[in-house]
C-alpha positions as CSV (number, residue, x, y, z in Angstrom):
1,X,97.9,92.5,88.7
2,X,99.6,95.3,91.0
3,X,98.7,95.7,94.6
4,X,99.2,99.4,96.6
5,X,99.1,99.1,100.3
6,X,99.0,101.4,103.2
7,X,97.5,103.4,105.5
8,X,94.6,106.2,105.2
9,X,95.2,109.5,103.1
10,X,99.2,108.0,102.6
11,X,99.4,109.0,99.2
12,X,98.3,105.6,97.0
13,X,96.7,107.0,94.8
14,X,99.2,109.5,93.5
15,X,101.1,106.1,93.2
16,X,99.1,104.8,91.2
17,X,98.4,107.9,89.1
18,X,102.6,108.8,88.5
19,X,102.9,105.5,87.3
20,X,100.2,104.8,84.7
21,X,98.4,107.3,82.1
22,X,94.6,106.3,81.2
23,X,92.6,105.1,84.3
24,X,89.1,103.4,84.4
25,X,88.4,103.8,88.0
26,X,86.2,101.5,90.5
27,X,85.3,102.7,93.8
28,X,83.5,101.9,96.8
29,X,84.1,105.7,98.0
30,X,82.1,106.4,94.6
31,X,79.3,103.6,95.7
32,X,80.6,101.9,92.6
33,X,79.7,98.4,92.8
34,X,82.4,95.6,92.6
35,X,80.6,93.7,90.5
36,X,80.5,95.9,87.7
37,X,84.0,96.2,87.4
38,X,84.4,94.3,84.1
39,X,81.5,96.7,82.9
40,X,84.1,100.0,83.4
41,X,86.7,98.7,81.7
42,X,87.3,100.4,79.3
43,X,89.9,99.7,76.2
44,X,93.7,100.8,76.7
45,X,93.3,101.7,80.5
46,X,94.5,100.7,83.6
47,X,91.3,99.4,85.7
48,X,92.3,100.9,89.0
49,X,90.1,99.4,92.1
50,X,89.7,101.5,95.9
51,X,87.7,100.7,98.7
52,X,88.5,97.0,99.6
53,X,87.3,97.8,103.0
54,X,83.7,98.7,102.3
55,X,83.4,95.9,100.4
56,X,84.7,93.5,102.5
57,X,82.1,94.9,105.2
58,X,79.6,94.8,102.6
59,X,80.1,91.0,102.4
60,X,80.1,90.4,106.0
61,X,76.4,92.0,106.2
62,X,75.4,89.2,104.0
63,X,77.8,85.9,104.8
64,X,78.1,84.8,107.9
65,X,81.4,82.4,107.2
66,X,84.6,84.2,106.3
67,X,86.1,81.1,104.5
68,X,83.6,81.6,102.0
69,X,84.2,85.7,101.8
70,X,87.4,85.0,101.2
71,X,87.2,82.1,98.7
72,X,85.0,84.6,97.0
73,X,87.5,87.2,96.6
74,X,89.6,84.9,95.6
75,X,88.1,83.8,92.7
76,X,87.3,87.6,91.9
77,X,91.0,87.7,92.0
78,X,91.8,84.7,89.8
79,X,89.1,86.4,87.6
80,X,91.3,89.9,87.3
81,X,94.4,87.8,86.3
82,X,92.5,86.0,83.9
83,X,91.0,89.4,81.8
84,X,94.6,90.8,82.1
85,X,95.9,88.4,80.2
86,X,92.9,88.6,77.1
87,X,92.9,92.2,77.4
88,X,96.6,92.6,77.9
89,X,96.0,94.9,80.1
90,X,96.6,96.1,83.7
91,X,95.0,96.3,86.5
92,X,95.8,97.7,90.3
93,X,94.4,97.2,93.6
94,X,94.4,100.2,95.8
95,X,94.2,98.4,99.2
96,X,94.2,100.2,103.2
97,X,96.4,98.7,105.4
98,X,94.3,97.8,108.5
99,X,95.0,97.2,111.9
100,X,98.1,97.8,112.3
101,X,98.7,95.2,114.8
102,X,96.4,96.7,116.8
103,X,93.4,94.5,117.7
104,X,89.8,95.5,118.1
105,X,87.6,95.1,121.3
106,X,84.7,94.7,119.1
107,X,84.2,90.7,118.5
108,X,83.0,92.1,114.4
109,X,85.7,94.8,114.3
110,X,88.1,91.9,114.9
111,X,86.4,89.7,112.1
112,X,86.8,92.5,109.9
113,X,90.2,93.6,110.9
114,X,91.3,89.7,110.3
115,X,89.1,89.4,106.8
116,X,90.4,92.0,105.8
117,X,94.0,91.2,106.6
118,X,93.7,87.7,104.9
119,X,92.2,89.0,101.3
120,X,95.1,91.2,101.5
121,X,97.5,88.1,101.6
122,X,95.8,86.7,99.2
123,X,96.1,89.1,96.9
124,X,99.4,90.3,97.2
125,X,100.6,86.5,96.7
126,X,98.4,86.8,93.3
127,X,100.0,90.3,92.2
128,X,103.1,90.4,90.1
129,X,104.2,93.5,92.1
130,X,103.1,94.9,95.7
131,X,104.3,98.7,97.1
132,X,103.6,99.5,100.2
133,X,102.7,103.5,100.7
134,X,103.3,105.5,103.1
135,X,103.7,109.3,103.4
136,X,103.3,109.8,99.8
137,X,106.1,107.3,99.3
138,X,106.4,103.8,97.8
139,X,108.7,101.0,98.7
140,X,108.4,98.0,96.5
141,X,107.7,95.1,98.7
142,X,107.4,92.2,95.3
């Protein structure tokens, strides 16, 4: 699993796109579900996922502790690792940096901002290798 950081319109996704050939591509800017990722898969592509964000908000509408949110994501990450390895495939998370260090006034924009911040820990510590974007530039952080 490979993880792209950074910041809005920084240039992951040519990243992504110089580096690997055939894509299947998920996307919450699309309104493509999560849970059908397995279900775009297709053979001999990279499954590329976007839009962390959305869905993380999407989960806050519904769950109302972030341990479980993030144990969830978790597993969905174990889960990715997992169908690599049968499919011997590949499979990149296209993730925006949030934050910044800056910190919300909004009581849920700071549960978001923090959410957010910890799925992103969690999945860099999963990925085999994490770049960190920023003007259209990558520096390999792992």
């Amino acid at each position: 699993m490979q993880l792209v950081i950074g910041g809005a319109f920084a240039g992951k996704r040519d990243i992504v796109r110089k580096k690997h050939k055939e894509f299947s591509w998920v996307s919450s800017y699309h309104n493509d579900l999560l849970s059908n990722w397995d279900l775009k898969w297709q053979d001999g592509t990279t499954l590329v996922l976007e839009g962390w964000e959305r869905w993380v908000k999407q989960q806050l509408e519904k769950e109302v502790e972030d341990t479980v949110i993030r144990s969830e994501f978790s597993r969905l990450f174990q889960c990715f690792l997992e169908e690599e390895r049968l499919r011997n495939g590949c499979i990149v998370l296209i993730m925006l940096e949030v934050g910044r260090g800056i910190v919300p006034i909004e009581e849920d924009e700071r549960r978001f901002r923090d959410l957010a911040g910890w799925i992103l820990q969690d999945a860099a510590k999963l990925a085999e290798e994490v770049q960190y974007v920023w003007h259209g530039m990558a520096k390999r952080l792992k």
